[in-house]
N, C-alpha and C positions, 0 to 999 in steps of 0.2 A: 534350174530354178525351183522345180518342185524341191527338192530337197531341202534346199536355204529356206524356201516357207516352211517347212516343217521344225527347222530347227533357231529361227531366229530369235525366240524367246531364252534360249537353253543358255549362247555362250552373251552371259549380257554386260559388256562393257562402251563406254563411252567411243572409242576410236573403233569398236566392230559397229555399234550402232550406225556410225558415221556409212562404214563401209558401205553396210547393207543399204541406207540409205539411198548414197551415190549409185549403189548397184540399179535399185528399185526406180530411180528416177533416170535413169537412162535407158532402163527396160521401157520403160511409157512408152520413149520415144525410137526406140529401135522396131524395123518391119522384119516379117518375118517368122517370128515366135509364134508357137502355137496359139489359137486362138481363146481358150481359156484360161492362160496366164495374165492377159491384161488386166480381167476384173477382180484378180485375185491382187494384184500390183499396184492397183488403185485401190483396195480395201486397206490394206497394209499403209500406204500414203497418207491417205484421211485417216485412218486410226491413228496412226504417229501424229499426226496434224493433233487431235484434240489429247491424244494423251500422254505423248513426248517420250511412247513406249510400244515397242509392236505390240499387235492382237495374240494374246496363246495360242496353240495347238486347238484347243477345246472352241475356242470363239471361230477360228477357221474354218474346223472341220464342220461346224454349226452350220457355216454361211454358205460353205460350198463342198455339199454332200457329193456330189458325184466329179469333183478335185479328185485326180491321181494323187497323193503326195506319196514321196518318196520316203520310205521310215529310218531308213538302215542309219544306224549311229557313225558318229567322228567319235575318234580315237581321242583328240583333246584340242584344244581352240585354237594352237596352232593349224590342225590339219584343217577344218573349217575355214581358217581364216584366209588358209591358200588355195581354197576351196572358193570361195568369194573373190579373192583375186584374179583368178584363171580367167571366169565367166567375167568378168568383169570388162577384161586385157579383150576377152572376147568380141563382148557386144561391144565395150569403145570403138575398134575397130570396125564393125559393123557399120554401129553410128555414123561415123567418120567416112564412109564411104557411101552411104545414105546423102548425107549432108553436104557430100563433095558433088555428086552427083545431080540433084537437086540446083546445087547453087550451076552451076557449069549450064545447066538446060532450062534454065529459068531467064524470060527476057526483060522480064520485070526488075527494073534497076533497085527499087526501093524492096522488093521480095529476097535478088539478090544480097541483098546489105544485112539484111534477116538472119538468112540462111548462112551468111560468112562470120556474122557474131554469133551465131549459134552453134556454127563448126568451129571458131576460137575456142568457145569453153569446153569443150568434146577435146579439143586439141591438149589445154594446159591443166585435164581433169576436174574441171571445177565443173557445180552441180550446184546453181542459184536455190537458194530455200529461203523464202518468206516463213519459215519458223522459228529461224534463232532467236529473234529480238520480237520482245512486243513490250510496248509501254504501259506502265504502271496505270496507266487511267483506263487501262482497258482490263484491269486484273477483276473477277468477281469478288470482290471481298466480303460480299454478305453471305452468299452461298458459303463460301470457305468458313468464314465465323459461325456459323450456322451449323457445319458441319464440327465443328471442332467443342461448340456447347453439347452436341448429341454425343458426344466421342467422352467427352470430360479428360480426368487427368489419367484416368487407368487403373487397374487393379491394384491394391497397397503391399506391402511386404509384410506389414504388422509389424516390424520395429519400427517405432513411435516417432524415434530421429530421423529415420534415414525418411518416413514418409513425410514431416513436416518438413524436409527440404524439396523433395522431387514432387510432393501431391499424389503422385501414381505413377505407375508404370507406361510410360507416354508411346500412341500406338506410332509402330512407324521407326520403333528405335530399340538397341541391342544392349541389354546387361549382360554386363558378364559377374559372374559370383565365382571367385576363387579360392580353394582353400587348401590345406595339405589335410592326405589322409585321415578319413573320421571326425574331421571339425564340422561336421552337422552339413554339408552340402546339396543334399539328397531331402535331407528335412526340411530347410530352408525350401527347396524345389516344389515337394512335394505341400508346403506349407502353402507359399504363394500362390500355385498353379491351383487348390481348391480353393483359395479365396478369391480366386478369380470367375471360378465358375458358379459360385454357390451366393456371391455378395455383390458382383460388380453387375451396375443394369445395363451398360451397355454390349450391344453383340461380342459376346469373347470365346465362341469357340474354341475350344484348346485342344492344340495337338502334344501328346507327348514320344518325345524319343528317349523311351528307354535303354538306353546301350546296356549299361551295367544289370539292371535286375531283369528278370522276364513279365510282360506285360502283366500275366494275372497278380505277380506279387507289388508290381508297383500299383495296379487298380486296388487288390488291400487293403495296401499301408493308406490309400486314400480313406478309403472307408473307416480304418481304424483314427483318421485326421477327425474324421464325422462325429464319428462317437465320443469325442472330447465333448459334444455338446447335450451328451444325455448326463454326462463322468463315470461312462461303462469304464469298467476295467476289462480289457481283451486283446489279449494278446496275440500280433501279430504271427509271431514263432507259432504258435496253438493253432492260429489258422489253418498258417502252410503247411503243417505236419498231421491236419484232420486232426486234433485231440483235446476238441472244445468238449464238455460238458452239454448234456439238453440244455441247461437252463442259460448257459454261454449263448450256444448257437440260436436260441431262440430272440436274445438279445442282439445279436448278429444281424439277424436277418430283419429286428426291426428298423435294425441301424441301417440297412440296404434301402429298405421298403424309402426309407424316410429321404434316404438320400438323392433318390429316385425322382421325388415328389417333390423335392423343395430345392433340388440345382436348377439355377435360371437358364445354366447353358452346355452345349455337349463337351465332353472330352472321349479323344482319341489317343490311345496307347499302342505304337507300335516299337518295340523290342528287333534287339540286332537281328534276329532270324528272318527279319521283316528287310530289312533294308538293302537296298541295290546300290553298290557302288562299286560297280564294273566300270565306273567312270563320273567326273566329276556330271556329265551331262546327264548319265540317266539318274543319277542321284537330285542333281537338280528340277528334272521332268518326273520322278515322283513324287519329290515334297512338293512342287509345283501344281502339278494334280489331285494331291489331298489338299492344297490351300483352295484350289479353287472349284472342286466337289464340294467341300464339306463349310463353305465359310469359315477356315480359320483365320481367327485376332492374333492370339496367342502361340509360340512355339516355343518347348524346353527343350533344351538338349543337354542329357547326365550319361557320361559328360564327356565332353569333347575328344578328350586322349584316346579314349577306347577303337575311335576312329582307326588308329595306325591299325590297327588287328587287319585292317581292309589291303591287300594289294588293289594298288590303279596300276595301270599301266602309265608309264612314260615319266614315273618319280620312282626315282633312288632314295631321296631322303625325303621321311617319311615326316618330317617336322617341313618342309617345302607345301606336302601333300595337305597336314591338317591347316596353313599359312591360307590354302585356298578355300579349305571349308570354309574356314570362317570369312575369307571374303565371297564366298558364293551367298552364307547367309545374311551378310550385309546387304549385298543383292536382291534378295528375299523379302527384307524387313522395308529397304528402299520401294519394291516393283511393287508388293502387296499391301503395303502400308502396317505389318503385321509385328509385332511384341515378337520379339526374338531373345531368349533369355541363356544362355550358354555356359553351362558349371564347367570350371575347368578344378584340375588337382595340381598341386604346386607339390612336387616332389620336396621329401624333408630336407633332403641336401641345403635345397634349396633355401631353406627359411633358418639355415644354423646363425644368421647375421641379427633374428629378430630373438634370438633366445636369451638373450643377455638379459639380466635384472632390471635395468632400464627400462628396457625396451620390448620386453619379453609380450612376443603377439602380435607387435607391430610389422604389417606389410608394405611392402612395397610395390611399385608399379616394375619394376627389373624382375620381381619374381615370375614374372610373367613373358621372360625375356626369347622364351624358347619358343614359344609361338606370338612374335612380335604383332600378328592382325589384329590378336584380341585387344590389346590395350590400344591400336589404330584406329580399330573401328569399333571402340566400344562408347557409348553417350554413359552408360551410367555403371560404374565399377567397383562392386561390393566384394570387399573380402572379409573372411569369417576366420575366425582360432580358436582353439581347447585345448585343452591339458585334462589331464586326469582330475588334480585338484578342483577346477571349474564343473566338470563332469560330473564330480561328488555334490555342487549344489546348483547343479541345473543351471550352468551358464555358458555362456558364449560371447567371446568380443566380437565387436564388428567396427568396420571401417567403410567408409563411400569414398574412396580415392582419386574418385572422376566424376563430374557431374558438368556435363559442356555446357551448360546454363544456366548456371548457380554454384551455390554453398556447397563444399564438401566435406568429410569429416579424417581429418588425417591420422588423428591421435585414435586409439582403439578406445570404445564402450561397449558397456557391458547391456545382455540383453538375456532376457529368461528364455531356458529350452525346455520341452518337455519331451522329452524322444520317445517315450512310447504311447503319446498324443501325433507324432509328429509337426506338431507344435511350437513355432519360434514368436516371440516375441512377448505383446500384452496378453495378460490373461483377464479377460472381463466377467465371466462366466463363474468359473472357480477357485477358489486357492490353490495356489501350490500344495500345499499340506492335502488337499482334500485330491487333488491328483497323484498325488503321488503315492498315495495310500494304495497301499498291497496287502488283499486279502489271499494269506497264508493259509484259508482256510479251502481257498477252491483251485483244486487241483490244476486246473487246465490251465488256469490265467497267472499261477504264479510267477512273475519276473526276476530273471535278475538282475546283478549290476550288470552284467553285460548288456541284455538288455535293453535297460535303462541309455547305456552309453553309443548303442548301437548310432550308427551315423543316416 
């Protein structure tokens, strides 16, 4: 039992819920069991009662400091789950012999009759719960409306369409943004994720998973998103290579100082070096511990493929393995009510069907066929495309493919990039002519087209 408390939050599905459930409610009533498992059994109980979800690791060890639990990991939810069935096979039997017992030496006709409906559902497994159902006139809807005016619609994406369909980035629900190689993915990311920290009032802590870049270069490229708002020219490359000019770096640093002072909310950058996935569980009890340390709203992940790099144990095929990522963060964006925003790369292969002159850039929900959760469990599904020629004047199509509660946009439009702003969509502030201006005369910040096309 200590164990299962410790890890009931990790493997979270519907039919293990159930389990652990049945487990915890026949633990009440089985004798025997150490003596500080019962208050821990009843904590767990009540908490599912009011939140239709165990208590974490952290709210446990909160409640009951001098709790053995047991830390040692499962291998994967299989082994758990027959791990929960064992003790289960266990205590029924217990129960069962309790309650046989009981009824057999009891003279009391009507205690008797108690005690033999109460050994039936011991008998055919069943474990009555006054939680499934409750009626609609008993739901808070003020508190709920209440909550949902403080929450608003969410952080925007800055393209003008896609935001006058969705409102915002709704907490509680998972984009996925798709694109093949270089079509702005990372900009897009890096784009929304600061205007979520820097614009939106309500709480949005942002976690970022950088897989592909290393943390200090993707916290940078943010900075350099900042500096779009003075129209420094500063280049990100000059950064990372130290070979800014004094009068660069000085610019720099007001750009930091500023940045500093004027984001309403934190962001957290951790990079592949950072990440534990020796298994889907510990990968789950870390992001699970930074959500619930750090109040995060928001979570990005650039981008999802980089994951295969990880052996798990107990997947051969490694497209099965990322199939679970992504329903683990469904999980996530469900249990925490958290913005889960998830880039994926659409191999070119893959998109030779949208190249034709027709149709050239239009995506579809199949290019996405290879890890079938993301288009499963995605609410809102943007894909992005470029070409060289588009590239040449600062463009990008874009598509909202999924939208599970409204308008979506099937046909591809067109939307302004600025890449070495990291910069997508409206531009309020400056011209493009005035951003894109390149002074040739200062060494450090000279761009080029690559640069410029950088993704």
């Amino acid at each position: 039992m200590n164990r299962i408390f410790w890890f009931q939050e990790y493997f979270n599905d519907k039919e293990l819920t159930k389990l652990i459930f049945d487990l915890y409610k026949i633990a009440n009533i089985t004798t025997g069991l150490s003596a500080d498992i019962y208050p821990v059994v009843q904590y767990n109980l009540d908490y599912y009662a009011s939140n239709l979800y165990f208590p974490s690791t952290n709210l446990l060890e909160e409640n009951f400091k001098d709790f053995k639990f047991i830390k040692d990991v499962f291998i994967d939810i299989s082994e758990y789950r027959n791990y929960i069935k064992d003790i289960l096979t266990t205590l029924n039997d217990k129960a069962r012999k309790d309650k046989t017992l009981e009824y057999l030496n009891e003279p009391d006709v009507i205690k008797r009759t108690n005690y033999l409906a109460e050994l039936t559902k011991i008998e055919i497994g069943i474990c009555n719960s006054d939680l499934d159902l409750e009626d609609v006139t008993k739901f808070d809807y003020v508190s709920d409306y209440e909550k949902k005016t403080k929450i608003g619609s969410g952080p925007k994406t800055n393209i003008e369409d896609i935001d006058a369909i969705i409102g915002g980035f709704t907490a509680g629900k998972l984009m996925v943004v798709a694109a093949p190689q270089a079509c702005f993915k990372t900009t897009f990311c890096i784009n929304m994720s600061y205007l979520g920290i820097m614009e939106y009032e309500s709480p949005n802590n942002t976690l970022i998973l950088s897989l592909e870049l290393p943390e200090t270069e993707w916290y940078w490229k943010t900075i350099v998103r900042h500096s779009y708002k003075f129209g420094y020219n500063i280049n990100v490359k000059s950064i990372l290579k130290g070979l800014l000019t004094e009068e660069e770096k000085t610019k720099l640093f007001e750009v930091v100082d500023d940045f500093n002072k004027t984001k309403k909310h934190n962001m957290y950058i951790i990079d592949s070096s950072k990440i534990q996935l020796e298994s889907i569980l510990t990968f789950k009890q870390q992001l699970s511990n930074y959500i619930e340390k750090h109040n995060i709203k928001s979570v990005y992940v650039d981008y999802i493929q980089i994951l295969k790099n990880y052996k798990i144990k107990g997947y051969f095929n490694p497209l099965d393995m990322l199939n679970d990522i992504v329903g683990l963060f469904h999980m996530l964006e469900v249990q925490y009510g958290v913005r889960v925003c998830l880039l994926s790369q659409i191999n070119r292969e893959g998109t030779k069907k949208s190249d034709s002159e027709n149709s050239k850039g239009e995506l579809k929900s199949y290019h996405l066929s290879e890890i079938s959760n993301l288009e499963r469990y995605a609410y809102y599904l943007v894909m992005l495309w470029t070409d060289e020629d588009l590239k040449r004047s600062n463009k990008l199509k874009f598509q909202l493919i999924k939208h599970r509660d409204g308008q979506t946009i099937s046909k591809p439009k067109m939307s302004d990039v600025l890449p070495q702003y990291f910069h997508v969509g409206k531009n309020n502030e400056h011209s493009i002519d005035k951003a894109l201006h390149i002074d040739n005369n200062t060494s450090g910040s000279g761009l080029t087209e690559m640069d410029l096309f950088e993704d």
